[in-house]
C-alpha positions as CSV (number, residue, x, y, z in Angstrom):
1,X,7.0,71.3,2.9
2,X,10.3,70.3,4.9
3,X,8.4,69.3,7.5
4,X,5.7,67.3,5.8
5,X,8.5,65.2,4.2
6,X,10.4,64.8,7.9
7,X,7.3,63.9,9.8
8,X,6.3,61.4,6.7
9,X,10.5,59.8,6.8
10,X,9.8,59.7,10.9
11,X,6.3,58.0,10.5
12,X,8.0,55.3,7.9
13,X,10.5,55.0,10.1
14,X,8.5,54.6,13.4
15,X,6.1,51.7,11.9
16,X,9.4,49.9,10.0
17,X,11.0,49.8,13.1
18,X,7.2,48.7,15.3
19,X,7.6,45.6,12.5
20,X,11.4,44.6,13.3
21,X,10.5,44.6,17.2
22,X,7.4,42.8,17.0
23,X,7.6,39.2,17.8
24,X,6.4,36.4,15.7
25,X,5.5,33.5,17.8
26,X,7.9,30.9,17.4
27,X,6.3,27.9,15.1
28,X,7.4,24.7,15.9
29,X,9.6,23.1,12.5
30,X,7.2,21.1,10.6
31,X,8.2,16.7,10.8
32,X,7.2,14.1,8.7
33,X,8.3,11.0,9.4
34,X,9.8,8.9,6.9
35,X,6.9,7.3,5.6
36,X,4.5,11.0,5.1
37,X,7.6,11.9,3.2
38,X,7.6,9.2,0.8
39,X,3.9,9.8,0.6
40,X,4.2,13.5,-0.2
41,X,6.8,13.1,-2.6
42,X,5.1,10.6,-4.8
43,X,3.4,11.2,-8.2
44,X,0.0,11.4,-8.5
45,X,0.0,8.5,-10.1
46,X,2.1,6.1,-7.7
47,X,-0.7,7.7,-4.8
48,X,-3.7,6.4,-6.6
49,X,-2.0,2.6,-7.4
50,X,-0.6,2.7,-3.0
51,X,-4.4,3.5,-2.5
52,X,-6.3,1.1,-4.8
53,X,-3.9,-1.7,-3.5
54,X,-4.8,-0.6,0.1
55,X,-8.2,-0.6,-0.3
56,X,-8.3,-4.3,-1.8
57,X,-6.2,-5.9,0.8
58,X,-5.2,-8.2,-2.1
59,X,-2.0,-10.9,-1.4
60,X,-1.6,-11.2,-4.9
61,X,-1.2,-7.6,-5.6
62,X,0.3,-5.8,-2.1
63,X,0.7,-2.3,-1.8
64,X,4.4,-1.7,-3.3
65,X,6.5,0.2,-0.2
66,X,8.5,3.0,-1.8
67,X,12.3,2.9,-1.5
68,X,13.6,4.6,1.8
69,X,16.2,6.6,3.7
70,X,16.2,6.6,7.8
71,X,16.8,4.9,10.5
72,X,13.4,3.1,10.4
73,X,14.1,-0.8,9.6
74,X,12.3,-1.8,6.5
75,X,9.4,-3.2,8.8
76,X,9.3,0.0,10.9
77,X,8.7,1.7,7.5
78,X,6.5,-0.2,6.0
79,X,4.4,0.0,9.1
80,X,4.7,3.7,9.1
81,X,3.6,3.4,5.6
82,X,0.5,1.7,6.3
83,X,-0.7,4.1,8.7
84,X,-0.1,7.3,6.2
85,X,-2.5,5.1,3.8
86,X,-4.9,4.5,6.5
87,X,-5.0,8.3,6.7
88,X,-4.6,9.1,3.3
89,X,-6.8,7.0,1.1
């Protein structure tokens, strides 16, 4: 019985330790730029009305840029914008 119980803590420990040393491949850190960011964290709600305005190319009724934070200038942004719609809708 002692030994079942030693060979079963040295099997644990064998494949605990094969799971520490085995190496993960390194995944790159996932971007977004500014603009996929503002995307993602929109409502549901604020993606349908970006899309529907993006889809009629309207003057009267433009699609509305969200507020931002970066270094992008407001054109850069809105640009960037434009392209996650493209994708998007």
């Amino acid at each position: 019985m002692r030994r079942a119980s030693a060979l079963a803590a040295a099997l644990s420990l064998a494949a605990l330790l094969a799971g520490c040393t085995r190496e993960e491949p390194e995944s790159a850190p996932a971007t977004r730029s500014p603009a996929q960011a503002a995307w993602y964290v929109s409502t549901p709600e604020q993606r349908e009305s970006s899309c529907d305005a993006y889809r009629r190319h309207d003057p009267q009724h433009p699609v509305a840029i969200p507020p931002h934070q970066s270094d992008q200038t407001d054109e850069e942004f809105a640009d960037d914008f434009h392209e996650v719609l493209k994708k998007e809708c």
